[in-house]
C-alpha positions as CSV (number, residue, x, y, z in Angstrom):
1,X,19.0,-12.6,26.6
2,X,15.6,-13.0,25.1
3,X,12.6,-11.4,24.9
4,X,10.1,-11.6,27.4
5,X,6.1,-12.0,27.1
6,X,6.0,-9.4,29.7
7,X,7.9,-7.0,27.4
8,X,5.7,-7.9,24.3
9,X,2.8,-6.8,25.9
10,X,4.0,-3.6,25.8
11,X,6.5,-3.2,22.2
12,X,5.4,-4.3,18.3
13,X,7.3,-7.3,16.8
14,X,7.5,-9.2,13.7
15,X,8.0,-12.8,13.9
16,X,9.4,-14.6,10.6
17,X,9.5,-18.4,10.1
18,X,13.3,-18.1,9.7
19,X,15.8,-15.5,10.1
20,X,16.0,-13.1,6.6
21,X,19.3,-12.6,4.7
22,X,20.8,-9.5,6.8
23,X,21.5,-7.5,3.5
24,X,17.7,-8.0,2.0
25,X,16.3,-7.4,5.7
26,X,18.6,-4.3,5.9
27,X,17.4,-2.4,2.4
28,X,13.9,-3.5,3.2
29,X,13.8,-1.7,6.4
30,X,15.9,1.1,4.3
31,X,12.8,1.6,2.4
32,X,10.8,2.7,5.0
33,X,14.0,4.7,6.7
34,X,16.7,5.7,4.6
35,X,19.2,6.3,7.4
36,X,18.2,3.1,8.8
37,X,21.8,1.5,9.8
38,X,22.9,-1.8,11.8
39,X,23.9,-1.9,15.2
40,X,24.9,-4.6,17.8
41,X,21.7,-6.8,17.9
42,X,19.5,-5.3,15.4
43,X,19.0,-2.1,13.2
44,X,18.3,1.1,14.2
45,X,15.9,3.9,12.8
46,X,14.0,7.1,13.5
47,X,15.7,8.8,15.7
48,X,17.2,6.3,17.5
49,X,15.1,3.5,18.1
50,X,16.0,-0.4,17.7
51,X,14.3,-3.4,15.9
52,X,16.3,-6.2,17.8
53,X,16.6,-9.3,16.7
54,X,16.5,-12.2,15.4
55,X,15.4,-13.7,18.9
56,X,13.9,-17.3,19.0
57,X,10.5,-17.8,19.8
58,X,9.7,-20.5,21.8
59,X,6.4,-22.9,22.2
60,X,6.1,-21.2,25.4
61,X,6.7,-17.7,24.7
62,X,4.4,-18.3,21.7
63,X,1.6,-19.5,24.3
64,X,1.8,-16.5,26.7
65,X,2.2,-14.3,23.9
66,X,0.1,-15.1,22.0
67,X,1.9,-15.4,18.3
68,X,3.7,-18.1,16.3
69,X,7.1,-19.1,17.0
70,X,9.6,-18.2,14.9
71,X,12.5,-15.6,14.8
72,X,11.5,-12.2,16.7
73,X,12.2,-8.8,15.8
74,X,11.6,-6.4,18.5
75,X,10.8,-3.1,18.6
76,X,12.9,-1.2,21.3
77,X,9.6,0.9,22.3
78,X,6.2,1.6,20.9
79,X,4.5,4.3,18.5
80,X,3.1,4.4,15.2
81,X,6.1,4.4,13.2
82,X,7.3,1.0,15.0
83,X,3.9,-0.5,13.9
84,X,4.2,0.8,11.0
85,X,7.6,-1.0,10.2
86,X,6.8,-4.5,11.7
87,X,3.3,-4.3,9.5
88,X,4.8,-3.8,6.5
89,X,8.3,-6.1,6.8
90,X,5.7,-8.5,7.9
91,X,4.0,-8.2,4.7
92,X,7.1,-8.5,3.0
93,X,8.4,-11.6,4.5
94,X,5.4,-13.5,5.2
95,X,5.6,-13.2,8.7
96,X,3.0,-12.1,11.6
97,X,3.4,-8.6,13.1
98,X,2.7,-8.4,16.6
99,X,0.9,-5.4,17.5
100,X,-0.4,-5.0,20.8
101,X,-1.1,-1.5,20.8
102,X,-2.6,0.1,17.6
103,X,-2.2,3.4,18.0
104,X,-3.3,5.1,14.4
105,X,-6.3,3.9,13.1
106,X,-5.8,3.7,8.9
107,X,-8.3,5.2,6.5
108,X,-9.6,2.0,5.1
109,X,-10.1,3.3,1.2
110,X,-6.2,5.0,1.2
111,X,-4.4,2.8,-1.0
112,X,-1.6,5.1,-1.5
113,X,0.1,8.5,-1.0
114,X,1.8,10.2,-3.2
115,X,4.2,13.5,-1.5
116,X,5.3,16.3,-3.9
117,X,7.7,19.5,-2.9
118,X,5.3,21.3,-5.0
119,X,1.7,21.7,-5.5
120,X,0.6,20.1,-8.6
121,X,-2.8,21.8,-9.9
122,X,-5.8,19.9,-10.4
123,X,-5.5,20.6,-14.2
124,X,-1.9,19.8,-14.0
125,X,-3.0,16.2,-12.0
126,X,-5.8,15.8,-14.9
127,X,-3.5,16.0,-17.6
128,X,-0.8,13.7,-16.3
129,X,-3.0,10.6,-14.9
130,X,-5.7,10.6,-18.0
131,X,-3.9,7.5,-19.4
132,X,-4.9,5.5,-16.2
133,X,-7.7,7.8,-14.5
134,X,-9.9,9.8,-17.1
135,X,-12.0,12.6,-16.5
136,X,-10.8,13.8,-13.1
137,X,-12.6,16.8,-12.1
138,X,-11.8,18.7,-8.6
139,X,-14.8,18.7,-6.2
140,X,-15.5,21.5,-3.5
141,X,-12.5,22.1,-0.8
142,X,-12.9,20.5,2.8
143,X,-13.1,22.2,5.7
144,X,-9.4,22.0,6.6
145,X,-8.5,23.3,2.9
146,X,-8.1,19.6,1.5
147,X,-9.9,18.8,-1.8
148,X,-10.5,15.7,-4.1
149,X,-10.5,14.9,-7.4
150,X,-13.2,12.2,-8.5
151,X,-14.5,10.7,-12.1
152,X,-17.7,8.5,-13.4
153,X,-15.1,6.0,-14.8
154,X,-13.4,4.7,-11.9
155,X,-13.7,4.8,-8.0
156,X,-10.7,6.2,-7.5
157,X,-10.2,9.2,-6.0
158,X,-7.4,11.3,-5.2
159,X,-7.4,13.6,-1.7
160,X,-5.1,17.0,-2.0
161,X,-3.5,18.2,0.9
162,X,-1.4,21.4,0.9
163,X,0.6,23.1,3.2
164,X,-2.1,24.9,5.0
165,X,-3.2,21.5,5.6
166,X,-3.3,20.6,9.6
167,X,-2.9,16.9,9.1
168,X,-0.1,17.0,6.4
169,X,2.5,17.0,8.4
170,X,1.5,15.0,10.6
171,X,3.5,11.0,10.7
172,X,5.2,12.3,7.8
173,X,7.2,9.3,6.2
174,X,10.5,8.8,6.9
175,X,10.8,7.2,3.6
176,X,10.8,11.1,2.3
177,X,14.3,11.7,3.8
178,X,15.1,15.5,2.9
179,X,11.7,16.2,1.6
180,X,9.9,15.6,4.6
181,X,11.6,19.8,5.6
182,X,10.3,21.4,2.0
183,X,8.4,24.4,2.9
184,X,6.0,23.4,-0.3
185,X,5.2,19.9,0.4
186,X,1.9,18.8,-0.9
187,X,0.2,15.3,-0.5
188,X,-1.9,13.5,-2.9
189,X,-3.6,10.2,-1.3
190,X,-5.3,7.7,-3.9
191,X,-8.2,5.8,-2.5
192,X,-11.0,3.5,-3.6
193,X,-14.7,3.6,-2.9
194,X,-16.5,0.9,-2.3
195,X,-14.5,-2.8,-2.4
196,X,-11.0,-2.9,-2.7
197,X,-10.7,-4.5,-5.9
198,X,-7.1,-5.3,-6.4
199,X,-7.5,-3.9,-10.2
200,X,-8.5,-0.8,-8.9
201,X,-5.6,-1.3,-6.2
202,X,-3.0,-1.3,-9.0
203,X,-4.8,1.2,-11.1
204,X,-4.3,3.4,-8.4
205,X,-1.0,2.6,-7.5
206,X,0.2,3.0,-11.2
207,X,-1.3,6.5,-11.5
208,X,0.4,7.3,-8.6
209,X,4.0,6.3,-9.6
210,X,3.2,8.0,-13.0
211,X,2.9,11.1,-10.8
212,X,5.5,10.5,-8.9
213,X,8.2,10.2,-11.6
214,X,6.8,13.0,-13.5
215,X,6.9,15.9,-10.7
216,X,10.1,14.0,-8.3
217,X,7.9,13.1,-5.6
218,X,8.2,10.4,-3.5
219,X,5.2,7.2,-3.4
220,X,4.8,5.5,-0.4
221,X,1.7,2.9,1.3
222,X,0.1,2.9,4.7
223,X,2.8,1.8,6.0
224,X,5.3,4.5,5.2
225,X,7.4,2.2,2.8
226,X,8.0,3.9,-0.4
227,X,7.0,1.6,-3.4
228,X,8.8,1.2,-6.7
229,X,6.0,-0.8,-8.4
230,X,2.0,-1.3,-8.5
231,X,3.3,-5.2,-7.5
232,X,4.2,-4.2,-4.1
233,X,3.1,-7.0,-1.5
234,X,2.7,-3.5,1.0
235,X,-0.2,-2.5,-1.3
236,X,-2.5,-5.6,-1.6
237,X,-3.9,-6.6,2.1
């Protein structure tokens, strides 16, 4: 049976000009979910919900829902991590992610996020990323106990969240697997002032892998996938 315009008013989708390899589509959506794993119809994630498909879409499913036809994948109910996923497969497939309900609103200068299961000092952060980010100094903590590190040679900047944090737990990435329970996890988010320059976009992204591999954390975009690489279609947008 196929999906209904009625029912993608309500769920996210991704719609692909032709149906993916199953293997690539599988370890794609493994990098946002680990313990992602097929099922009858589809893959399923989280804890427990479905990406079904590929469904066709038709010129007049296309018309009364508004998207391209193609091959549908569709979410089996809505939330930010289902948006999350059809956003970022999109962006990997060159396809169109159907979102009729955006429920997180993303901090326009993030460009990536960088989770640790320990803190990392601001000294400690200095020393590491001076290859690619010189002269990082620590401003004043936020109100919530976050603080940033900023320099005159670049506008990057890199928010730290500890545990005593509010908001870093919160959507945690599933992408972390076992992490996501250390009692120590910190979060460092890279972000750019101003334009997002895609230089600045991979200068960030490589000081953030650097830090990554040096301290066994775990590098992921705003859509939850974890990157390997500053190259990473989730990264430019």
């Amino acid at each position: 049976m196929g999906v209904s315009a009625r029912r993608l008013r309500k769920v996210p989708a991704v719609v692909l000009p032709r149906p993916p390899e199953p293997q690539r589509w599988l370890a794609a959506i493994r990098i946002f979910d680990p313990g992602a794993a097929p099922v009858d119809g589809g893959v399923a994630f989280g804890a427990g919900v479905r990406l079904a498909g590929p469904q066709p879409v038709t010129p007049d499913l296309a018309a009364k829902g508004n998207l391209p036809q193609g091959h549908a994948f569709v979410a089996s109910d809505s939330g930010p991590f289902q948006n999350w996923l059809a956003r970022g497969l999109a962006r990997r497939f060159g396809g169109y992610a159907h979102l009729p309900q955006q429920l997180v609103a993303d901090d326009p200068t993030e460009v990536v996020v960088v989770h640790t299961p320990r803190k990392v000092s601001p000294g400690e952060l200095a020393a590491r990323l001076s290859a690619f980010i010189p002269g990082l100094v620590p401003d004043g903590p936020e109100e919530d106990g976050s603080f940033f590190l900023t320099t005159p040679h670049a506008p990057i900047n890199i928010r730290c969240d500890g545990p005593e944090v509010p908001s870093l737990r919160w959507l945690l990435p599933l992408a972390l697997g076992p992490m996501r329970r250390e009692p120590g996890l910190h979060g460092y988010r890279f972000g750019i002032a101003g334009q997002r320059d895609p230089r600045f976009v991979r200068l960030a992204a490589s000081a953030a892998l650097e830090l990554a591999h040096g301290v066994d954390g775990v590098t992921t975009d705003l859509d939850r996938f974890r990157i390997y690489g500053p190259g990473d279609p989730g990264l430019y947008r």
